[in-house]
C-alpha positions as CSV (number, residue, x, y, z in Angstrom):
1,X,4.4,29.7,-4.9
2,X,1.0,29.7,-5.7
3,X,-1.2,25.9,-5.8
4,X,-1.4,26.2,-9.7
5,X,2.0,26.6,-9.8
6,X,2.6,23.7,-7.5
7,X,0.6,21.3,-9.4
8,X,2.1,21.8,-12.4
9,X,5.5,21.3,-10.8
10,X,4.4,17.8,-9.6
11,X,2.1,16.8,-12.3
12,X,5.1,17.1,-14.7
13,X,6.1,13.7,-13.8
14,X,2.8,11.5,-14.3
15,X,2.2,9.5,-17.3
16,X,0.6,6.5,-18.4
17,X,3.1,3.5,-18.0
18,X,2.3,1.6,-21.3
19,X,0.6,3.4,-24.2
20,X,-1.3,1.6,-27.0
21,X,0.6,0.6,-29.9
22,X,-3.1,0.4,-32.3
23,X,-5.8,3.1,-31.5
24,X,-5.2,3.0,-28.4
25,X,-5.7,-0.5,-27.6
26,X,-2.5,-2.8,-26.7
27,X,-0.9,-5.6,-27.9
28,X,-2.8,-8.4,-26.5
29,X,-5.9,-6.6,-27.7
30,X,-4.9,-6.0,-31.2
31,X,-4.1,-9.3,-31.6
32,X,-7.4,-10.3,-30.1
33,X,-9.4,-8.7,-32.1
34,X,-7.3,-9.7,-34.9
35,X,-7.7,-13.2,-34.3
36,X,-11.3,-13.1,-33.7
37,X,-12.1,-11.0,-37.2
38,X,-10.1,-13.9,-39.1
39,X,-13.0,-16.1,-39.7
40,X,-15.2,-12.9,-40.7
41,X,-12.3,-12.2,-43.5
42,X,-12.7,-15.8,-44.6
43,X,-15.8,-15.8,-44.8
44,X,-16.0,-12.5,-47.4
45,X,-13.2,-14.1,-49.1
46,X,-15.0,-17.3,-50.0
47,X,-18.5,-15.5,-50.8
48,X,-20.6,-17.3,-48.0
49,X,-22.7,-14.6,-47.3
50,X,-24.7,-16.4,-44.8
51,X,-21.8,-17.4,-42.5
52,X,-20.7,-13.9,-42.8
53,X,-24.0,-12.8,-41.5
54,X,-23.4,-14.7,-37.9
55,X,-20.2,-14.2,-37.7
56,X,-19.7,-10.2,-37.9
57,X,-22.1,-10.1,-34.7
58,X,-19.9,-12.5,-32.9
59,X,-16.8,-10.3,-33.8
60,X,-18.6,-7.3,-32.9
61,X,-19.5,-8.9,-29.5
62,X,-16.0,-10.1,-29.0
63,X,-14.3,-6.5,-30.0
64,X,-16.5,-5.1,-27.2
65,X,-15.9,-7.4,-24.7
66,X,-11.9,-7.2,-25.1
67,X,-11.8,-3.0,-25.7
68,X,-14.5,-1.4,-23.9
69,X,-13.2,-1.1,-20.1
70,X,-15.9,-0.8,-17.6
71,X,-14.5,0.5,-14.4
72,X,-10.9,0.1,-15.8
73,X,-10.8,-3.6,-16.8
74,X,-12.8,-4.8,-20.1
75,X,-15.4,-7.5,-20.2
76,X,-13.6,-10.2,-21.3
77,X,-10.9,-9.3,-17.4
78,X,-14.2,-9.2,-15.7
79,X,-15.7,-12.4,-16.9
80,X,-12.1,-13.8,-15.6
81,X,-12.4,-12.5,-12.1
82,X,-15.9,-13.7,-12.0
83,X,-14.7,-17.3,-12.9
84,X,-11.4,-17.3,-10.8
85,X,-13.7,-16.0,-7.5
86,X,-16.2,-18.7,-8.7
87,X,-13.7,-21.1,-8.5
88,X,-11.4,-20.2,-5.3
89,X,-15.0,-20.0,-3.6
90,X,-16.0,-23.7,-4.4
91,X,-12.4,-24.8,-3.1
92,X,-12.5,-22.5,0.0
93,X,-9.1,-20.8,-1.1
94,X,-11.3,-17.1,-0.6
95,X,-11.4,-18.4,3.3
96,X,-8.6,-18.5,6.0
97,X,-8.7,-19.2,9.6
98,X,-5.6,-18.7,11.9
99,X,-3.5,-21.7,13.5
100,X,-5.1,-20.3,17.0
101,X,-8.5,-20.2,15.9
102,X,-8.0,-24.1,14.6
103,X,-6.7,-25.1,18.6
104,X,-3.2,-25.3,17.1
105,X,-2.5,-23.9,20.7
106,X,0.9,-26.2,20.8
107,X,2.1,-24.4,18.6
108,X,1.7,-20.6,19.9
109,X,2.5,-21.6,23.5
110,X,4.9,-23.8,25.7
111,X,3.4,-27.1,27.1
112,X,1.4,-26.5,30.3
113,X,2.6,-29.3,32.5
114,X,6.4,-29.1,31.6
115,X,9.2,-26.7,31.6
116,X,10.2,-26.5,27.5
117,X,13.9,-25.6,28.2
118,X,14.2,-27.9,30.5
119,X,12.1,-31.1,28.0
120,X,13.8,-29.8,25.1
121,X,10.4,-28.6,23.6
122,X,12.0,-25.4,21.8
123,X,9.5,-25.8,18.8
124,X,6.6,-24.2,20.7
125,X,8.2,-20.9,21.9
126,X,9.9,-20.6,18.4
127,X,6.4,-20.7,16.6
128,X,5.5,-17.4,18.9
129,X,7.9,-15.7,16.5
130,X,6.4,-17.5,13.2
131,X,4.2,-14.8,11.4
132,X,0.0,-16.6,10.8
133,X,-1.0,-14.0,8.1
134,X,-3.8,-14.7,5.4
135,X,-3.6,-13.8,1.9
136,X,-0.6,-12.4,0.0
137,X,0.9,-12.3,3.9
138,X,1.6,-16.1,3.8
139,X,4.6,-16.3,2.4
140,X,6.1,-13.6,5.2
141,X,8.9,-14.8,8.0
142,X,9.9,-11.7,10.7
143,X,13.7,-12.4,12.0
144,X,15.0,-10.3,14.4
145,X,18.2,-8.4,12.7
146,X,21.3,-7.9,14.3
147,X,21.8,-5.0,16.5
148,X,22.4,-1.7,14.8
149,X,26.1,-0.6,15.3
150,X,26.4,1.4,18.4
151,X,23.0,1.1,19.7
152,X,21.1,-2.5,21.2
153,X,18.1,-2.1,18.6
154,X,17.5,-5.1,16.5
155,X,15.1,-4.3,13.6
156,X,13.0,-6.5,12.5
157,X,13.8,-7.9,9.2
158,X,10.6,-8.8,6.9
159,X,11.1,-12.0,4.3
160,X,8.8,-12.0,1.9
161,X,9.0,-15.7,0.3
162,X,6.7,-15.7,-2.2
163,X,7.8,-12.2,-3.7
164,X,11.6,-13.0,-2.9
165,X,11.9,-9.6,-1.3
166,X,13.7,-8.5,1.8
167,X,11.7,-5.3,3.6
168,X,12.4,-3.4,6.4
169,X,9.9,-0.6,8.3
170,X,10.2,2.5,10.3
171,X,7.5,4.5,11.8
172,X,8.3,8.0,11.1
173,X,7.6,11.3,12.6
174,X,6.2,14.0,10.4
175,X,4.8,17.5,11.3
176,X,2.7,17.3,8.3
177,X,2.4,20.0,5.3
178,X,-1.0,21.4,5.9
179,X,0.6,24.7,7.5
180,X,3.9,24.6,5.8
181,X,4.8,27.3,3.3
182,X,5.1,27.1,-0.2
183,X,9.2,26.9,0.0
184,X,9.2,24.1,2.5
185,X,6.4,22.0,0.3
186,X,9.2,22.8,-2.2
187,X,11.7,21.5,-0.4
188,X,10.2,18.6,0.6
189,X,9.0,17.6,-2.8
190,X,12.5,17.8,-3.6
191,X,14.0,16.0,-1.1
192,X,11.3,12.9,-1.9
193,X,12.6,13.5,-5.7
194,X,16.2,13.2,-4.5
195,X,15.4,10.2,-2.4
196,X,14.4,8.6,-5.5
197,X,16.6,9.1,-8.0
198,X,19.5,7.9,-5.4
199,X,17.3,4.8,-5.4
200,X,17.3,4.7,-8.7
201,X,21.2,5.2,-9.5
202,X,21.9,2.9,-6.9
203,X,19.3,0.0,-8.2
204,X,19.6,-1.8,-5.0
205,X,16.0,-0.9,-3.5
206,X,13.2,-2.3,-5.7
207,X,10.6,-0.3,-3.3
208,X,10.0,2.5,-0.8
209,X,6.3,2.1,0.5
210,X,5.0,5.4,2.6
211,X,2.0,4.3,4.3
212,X,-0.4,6.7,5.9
213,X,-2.9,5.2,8.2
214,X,-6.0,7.7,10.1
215,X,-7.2,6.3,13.5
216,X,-9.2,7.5,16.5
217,X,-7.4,8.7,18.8
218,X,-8.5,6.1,22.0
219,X,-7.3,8.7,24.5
220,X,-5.4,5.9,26.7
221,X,-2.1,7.6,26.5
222,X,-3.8,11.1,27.0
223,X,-5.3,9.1,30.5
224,X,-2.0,8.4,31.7
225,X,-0.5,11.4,31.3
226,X,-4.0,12.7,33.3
227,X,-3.5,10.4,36.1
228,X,0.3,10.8,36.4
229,X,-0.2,14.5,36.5
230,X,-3.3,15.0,38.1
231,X,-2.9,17.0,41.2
232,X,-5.8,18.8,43.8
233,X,-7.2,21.5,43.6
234,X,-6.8,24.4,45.8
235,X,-10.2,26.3,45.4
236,X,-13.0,27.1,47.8
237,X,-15.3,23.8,48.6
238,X,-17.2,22.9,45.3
239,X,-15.2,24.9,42.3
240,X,-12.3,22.4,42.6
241,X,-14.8,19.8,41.7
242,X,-16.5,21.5,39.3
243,X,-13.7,22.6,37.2
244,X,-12.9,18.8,37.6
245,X,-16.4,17.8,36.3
246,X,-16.0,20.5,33.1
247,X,-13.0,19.2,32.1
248,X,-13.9,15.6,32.5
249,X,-16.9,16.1,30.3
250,X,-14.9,18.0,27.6
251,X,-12.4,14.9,27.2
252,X,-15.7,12.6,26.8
253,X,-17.3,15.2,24.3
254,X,-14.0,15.6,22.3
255,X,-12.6,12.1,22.8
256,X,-15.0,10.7,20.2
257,X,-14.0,13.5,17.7
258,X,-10.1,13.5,18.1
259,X,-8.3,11.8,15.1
260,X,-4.3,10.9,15.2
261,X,-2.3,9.6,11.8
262,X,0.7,6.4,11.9
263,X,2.9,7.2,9.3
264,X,5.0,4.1,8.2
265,X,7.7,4.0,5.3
266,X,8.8,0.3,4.0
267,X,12.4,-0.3,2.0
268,X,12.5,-3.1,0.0
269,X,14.9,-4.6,-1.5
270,X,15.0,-7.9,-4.1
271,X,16.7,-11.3,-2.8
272,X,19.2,-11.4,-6.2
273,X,20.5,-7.8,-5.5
274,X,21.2,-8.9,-1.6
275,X,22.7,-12.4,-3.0
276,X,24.9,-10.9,-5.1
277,X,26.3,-8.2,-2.3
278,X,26.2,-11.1,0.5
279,X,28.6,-13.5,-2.1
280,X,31.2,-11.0,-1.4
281,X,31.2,-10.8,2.5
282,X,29.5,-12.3,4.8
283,X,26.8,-14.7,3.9
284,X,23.4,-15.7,5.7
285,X,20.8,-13.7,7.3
286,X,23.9,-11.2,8.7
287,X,25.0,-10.5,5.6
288,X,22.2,-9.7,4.1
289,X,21.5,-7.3,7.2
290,X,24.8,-5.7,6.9
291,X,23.5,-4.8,3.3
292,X,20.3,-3.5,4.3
293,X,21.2,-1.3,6.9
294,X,23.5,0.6,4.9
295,X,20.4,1.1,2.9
296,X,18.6,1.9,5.7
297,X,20.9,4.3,7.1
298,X,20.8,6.9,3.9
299,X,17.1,6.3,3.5
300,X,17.2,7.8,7.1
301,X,19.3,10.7,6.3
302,X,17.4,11.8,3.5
303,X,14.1,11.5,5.9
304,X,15.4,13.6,8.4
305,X,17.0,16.2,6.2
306,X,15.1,18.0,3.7
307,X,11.8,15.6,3.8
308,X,11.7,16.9,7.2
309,X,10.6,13.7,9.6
310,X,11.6,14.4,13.0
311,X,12.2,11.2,14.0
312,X,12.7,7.8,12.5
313,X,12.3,4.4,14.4
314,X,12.8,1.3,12.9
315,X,10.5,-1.2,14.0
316,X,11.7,-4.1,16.2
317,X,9.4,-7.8,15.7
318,X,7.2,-6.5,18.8
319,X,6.5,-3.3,17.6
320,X,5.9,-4.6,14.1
321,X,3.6,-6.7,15.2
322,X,1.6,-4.7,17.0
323,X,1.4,-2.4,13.4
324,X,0.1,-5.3,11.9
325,X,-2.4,-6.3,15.0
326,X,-3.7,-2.6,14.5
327,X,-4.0,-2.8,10.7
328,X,-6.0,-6.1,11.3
329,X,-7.9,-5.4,14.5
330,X,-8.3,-1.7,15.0
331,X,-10.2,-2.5,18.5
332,X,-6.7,-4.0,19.6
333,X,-5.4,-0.5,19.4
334,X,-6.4,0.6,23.1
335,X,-5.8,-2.3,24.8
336,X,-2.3,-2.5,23.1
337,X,-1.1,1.2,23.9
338,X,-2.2,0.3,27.4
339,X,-0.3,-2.8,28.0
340,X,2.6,-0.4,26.5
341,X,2.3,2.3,29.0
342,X,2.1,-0.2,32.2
343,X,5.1,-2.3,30.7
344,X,7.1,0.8,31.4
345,X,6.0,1.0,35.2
346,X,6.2,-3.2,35.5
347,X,7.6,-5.2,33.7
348,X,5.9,-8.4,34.3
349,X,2.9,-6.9,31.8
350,X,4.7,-7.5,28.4
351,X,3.8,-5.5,25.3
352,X,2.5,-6.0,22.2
353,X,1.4,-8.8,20.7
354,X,4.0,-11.8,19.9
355,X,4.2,-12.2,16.0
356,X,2.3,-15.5,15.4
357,X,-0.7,-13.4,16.8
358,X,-0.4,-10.3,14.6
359,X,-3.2,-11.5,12.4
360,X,-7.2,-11.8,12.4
361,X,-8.9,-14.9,13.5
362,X,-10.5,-15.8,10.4
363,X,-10.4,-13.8,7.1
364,X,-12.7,-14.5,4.0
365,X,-12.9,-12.4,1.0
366,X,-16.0,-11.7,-0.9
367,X,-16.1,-10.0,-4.6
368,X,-16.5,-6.7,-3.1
369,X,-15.2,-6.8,0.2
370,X,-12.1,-8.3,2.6
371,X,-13.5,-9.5,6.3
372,X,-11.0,-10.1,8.9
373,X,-11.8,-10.9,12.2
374,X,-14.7,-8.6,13.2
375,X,-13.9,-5.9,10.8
376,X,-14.7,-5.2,7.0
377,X,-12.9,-3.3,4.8
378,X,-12.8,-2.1,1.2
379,X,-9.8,-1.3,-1.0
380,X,-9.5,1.1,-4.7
381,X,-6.3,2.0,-6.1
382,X,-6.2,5.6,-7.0
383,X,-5.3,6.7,-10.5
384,X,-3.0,9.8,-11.3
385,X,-5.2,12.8,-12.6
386,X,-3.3,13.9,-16.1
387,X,-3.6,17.3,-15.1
388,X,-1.2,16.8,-11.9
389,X,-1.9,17.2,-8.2
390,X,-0.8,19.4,-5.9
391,X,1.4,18.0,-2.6
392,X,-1.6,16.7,-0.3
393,X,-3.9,16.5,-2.7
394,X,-5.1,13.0,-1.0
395,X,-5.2,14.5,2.3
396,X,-9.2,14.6,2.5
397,X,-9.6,11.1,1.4
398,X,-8.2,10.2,4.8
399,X,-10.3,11.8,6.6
400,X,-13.1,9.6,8.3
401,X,-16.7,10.5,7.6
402,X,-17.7,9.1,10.4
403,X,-16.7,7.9,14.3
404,X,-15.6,4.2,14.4
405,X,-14.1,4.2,10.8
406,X,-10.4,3.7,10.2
407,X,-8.9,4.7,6.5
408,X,-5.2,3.9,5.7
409,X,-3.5,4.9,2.2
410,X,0.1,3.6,1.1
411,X,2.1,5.1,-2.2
412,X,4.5,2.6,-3.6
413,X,7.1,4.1,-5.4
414,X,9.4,1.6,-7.7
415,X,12.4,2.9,-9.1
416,X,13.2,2.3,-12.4
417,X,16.9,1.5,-13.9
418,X,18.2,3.7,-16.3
419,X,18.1,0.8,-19.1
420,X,14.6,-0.4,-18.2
421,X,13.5,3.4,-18.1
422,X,15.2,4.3,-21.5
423,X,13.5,1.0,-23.2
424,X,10.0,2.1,-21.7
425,X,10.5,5.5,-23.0
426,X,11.3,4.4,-26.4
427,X,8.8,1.8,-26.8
428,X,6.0,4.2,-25.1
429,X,7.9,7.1,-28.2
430,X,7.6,4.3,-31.0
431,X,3.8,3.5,-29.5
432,X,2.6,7.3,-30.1
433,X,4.8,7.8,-33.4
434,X,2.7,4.6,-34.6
435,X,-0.9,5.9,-33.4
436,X,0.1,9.5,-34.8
437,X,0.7,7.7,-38.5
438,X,-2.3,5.4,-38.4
439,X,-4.6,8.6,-37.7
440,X,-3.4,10.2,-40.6
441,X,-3.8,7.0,-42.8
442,X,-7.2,7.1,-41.2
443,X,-8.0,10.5,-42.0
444,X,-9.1,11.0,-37.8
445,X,-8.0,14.0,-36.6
446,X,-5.6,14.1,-33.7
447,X,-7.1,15.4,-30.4
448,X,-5.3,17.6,-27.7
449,X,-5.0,14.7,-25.3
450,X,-2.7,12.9,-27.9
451,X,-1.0,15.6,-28.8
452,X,0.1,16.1,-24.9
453,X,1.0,12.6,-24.2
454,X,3.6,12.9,-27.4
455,X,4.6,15.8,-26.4
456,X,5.1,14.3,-22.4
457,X,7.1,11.4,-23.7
458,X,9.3,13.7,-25.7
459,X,9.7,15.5,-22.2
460,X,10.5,12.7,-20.4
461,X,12.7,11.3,-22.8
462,X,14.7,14.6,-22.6
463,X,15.1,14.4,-18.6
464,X,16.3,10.9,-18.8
465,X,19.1,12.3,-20.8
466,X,20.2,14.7,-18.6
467,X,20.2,12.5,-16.0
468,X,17.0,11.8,-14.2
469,X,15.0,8.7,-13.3
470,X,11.5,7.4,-14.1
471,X,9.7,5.9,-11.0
472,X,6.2,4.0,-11.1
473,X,4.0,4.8,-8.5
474,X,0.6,3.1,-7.4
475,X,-1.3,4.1,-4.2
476,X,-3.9,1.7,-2.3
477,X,-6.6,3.7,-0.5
478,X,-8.6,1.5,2.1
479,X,-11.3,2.2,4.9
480,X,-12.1,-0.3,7.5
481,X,-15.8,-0.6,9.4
482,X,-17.0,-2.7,11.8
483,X,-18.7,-5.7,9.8
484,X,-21.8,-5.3,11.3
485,X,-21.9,-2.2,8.9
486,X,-23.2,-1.1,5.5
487,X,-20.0,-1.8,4.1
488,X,-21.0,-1.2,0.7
489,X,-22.2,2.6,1.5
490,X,-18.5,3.1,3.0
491,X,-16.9,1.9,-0.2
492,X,-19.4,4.7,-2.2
493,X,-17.7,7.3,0.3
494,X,-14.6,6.0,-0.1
495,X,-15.0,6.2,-4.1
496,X,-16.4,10.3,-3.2
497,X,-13.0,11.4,-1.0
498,X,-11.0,10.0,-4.4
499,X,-13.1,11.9,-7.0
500,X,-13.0,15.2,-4.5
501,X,-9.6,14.8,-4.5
502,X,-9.2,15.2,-8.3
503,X,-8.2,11.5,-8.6
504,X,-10.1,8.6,-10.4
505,X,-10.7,5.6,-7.9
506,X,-10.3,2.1,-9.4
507,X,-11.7,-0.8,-6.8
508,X,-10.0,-3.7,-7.0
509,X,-13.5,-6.0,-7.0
510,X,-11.9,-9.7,-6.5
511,X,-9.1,-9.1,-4.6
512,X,-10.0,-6.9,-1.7
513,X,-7.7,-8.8,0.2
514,X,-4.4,-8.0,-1.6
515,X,-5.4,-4.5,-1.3
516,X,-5.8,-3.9,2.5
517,X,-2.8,-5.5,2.8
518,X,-0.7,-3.3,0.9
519,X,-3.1,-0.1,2.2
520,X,-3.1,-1.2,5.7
521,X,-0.3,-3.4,6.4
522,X,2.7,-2.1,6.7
523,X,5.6,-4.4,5.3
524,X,6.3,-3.7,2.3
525,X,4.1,-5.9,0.0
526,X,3.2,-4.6,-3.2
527,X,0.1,-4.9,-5.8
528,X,0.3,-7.9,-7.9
529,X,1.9,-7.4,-10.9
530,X,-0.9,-7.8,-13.5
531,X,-2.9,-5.2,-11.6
532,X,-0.6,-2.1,-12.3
């Protein structure tokens, strides 16, 4: 299968997920524009020429500041950023500093001079396992799940109180698709598709998140293996230790170029849904486990059959918290895998990081920019090209332009019900059916890019009635510096990998912060909902 062929294949599926009922302008915009030409009307009715005069220019203004979108959002959205950042800035809401960094240490360890089990003082080792994340991350508990039937692993279960969600993550194993034939891309793509649609018919998940994130490799793991393995040399005197010195200065030479990918995938699932199944059987956080593993468990057969991950490991509150540490601090990364290999040699060195510090320091977010701790980052969402994309089409935009950078991308895919899906198809059929007439009335001739999206809602309408399922998708592309950088240059670069790509970057300018945590962070949050 050629790549032409395969992008046609997947771009079948993409499509604008409202469509504007009045040339091409929605209904809060129509109605905007409607409002705002009423005094002009009144005006011409009642003759006063001179009102008229000032007040078509004040229309005009207002049209263009509610229809023209610059960088995807119109005037009138930007002014409103610009006046919420204005006003989160005066009342330090756009600033966050951790419960550590305050000298809340009571509260992240045990009391120095007594025993806590033996005082009673519980409250300070409990608040080890109490999650300190800025942002959209507030509202986040970790528990620690029952055990998994048959086996002693306890995933770790994320709540998400301010979204009333209930997420769970694995860190998956995937040989990739850059050498993989055309049948197995095939297959692959249609596993995913299969995976979604179950989600769909099932309407129990409200999410799947697959979260991609491209690091340096530190070459600490590499090291161990070296020095674990690392035996003499029988040469004559002087070659043993110069094949020792050639290969010690390949490592350094290729250390600083070697590049290794996380891949993460996130199942989420609403708080009604698991109340409803929980009222049946057993209640409480059990219950609401027992649901999710089920979940979890033909998630994880459909990953490892014809998506092809070789492994799947559900992430227990250490290991999650060390994903989160990384996505934060990408410094922490060595130090981290280290502790992990010596944990496995002595146990007194514990691993990870406990969950209360998996986040930054401090945090602040600026208009154009998210710091945390002693990194900078930048975020842009990443709009579907019309024309389709082939499978791994976004693979260059995550790949560093320089050494010290750190990129991660996540794809959110939300199934749809097969009510909500048939209403959005209608009212998106009704839309286009209403735009086609008012052309006509107009005399404006239609153009070809109308004439495919009517034609791609009659398409999808037909595939919902044979059975399929619609699914929205957004994607979150960030790159991470060192703040001491040029962090504005990085975002430009950032915005180049998209276009070279073939898809259209859209920064989120105001809330940097709630994009790096759904590119970067991986538990399942989700763009807000007025930025789709």
């Amino acid at each position: 299968m050629t790549s032409q062929e395969m992008g046609d294949v997947y771009g079948i599926g993409a499509a604008r997920s409202r469509r504007g009922w009045l040339l091409g302008l929605t209904g809060a915009q129509a109605a905007l524009v409607l409002i705002a030409a009423f005094p002009v009307w009144l005006a011409m009715a009642l003759g006063q020429w001179a009102a008229l005069l000032l007040l078509a220019p004040t229309w005009v203004a207002v049209a263009v500041l509610v229809c023209v979108p610059v960088r995807g959002w119109s005037a009138a959205q930007w002014l409103g950023v610009l006046a919420r950042h204005a006003v989160g800035s005066a009342l330090g809401w756009t600033r966050w500093t951790s419960r550590a960094a305050q000298g809340d240490l009571g509260r992240l360890a045990p009391s120095a001079d007594s025993d806590a089990e033996e005082t009673g003082d519980v409250d300070a080792v409990e608040d080890l396992e109490e999650a300190d994340l800025p942002g959209i991350l507030t509202g986040l508990q970790i528990h620690d799940g029952p055990p998994l039937a048959g086996t002693g692993h306890r995933p770790a279960i994320i709540q998400n109180h301010a979204e009333r969600t209930w997420s769970v993550t694995a860190r998956v194993h995937h040989p990739g698709i850059g050498m993989a034939e055309g049948a197995d891309r095939w297959r692959m793509g249609a596993g995913l598709a299969e995976l979604l649609e179950a989600a769909s018919a099932g309407q129990q998940i409200h999410a799947l998140a697959v979260q991609v994130r491209t690091v340096p490799d530190d070459g600490t793991e590499r090291a161990d293996w070296v020095r674990r393995h690392h035996r003499p040399i029988d040469a004559p005197d002087g070659e043993g230790s110069l094949s020792e010195q050639i290969h010690a200065q390949l490592d350094t030479v290729m250390a600083g170029a070697a590049m290794r990918q996380e891949a993460y995938v996130s199942v989420v699932v609403r708080e009604d849904v698991l109340g409803a199944a929980v009222r049946r059987g057993t209640r409480g956080l059990a219950g609401r486990a027992n649901v999710l593993y089920g979940l979890l468990a033909e998630v994880e057969a459909r990953l490892v059959g014809a998506i092809g991950c070789s492994r799947v490991e559900w992430l227990v509150s250490t290991a999650l918290a060390v994903a989160i540490r990384t996505g934060f601090e990408p410094g922490d990364a060595p130090a981290l895998a280290d502790a992990a290999l010596h944990h496995a040699h002595d146990e007194w060195i514990p691993p990870g990081v406990p969950v209360a510090a998996a986040g930054p320091a401090t945090a602040s977010t600026a208009l154009r920019s998210y710091r945390h701790g002693d990194w900078e980052s930048v975020a842009t969402t990443i709009l579907l090209p019309r024309k389709g994309a082939v499978m791994g089409a976004l693979a260059r935009a995550l790949v560093p332009t320089q050494m010290g950078e750190r990129r991660a991308l996540t794809v959110v895919y939300r199934p749809m019900s097969q009510k909500a899906a048939t209403r959005r198809t209608g009212n998106n059929a009704m839309a286009a059916t209403m735009g086609r007439t008012i052309n006509d009335r107009l005399g404006r001739d239609e153009r070809a890019r109308d004439r495919h999206a009517v034609r791609h809602v009659l398409e999808t309408d037909e595939k919902l009635e044979r059975g399929r399922s619609l699914v929205q998708v957004h994607a979150a592309l960030a790159i991470t510096i060192p703040a001491h950088w040029n962090v504005h240059d990085y975002a430009r670069r950032l915005d180049a990998s998209v276009r070279l790509c073939g898809f259209t970057p859209l920064p989120l300018d105001g809330a940097h912060d709630a994009a790096f945590a759904v590119a970067a962070i991986p538990v399942g949050a989700g763009l807000p909902r007025g930025r789709h």
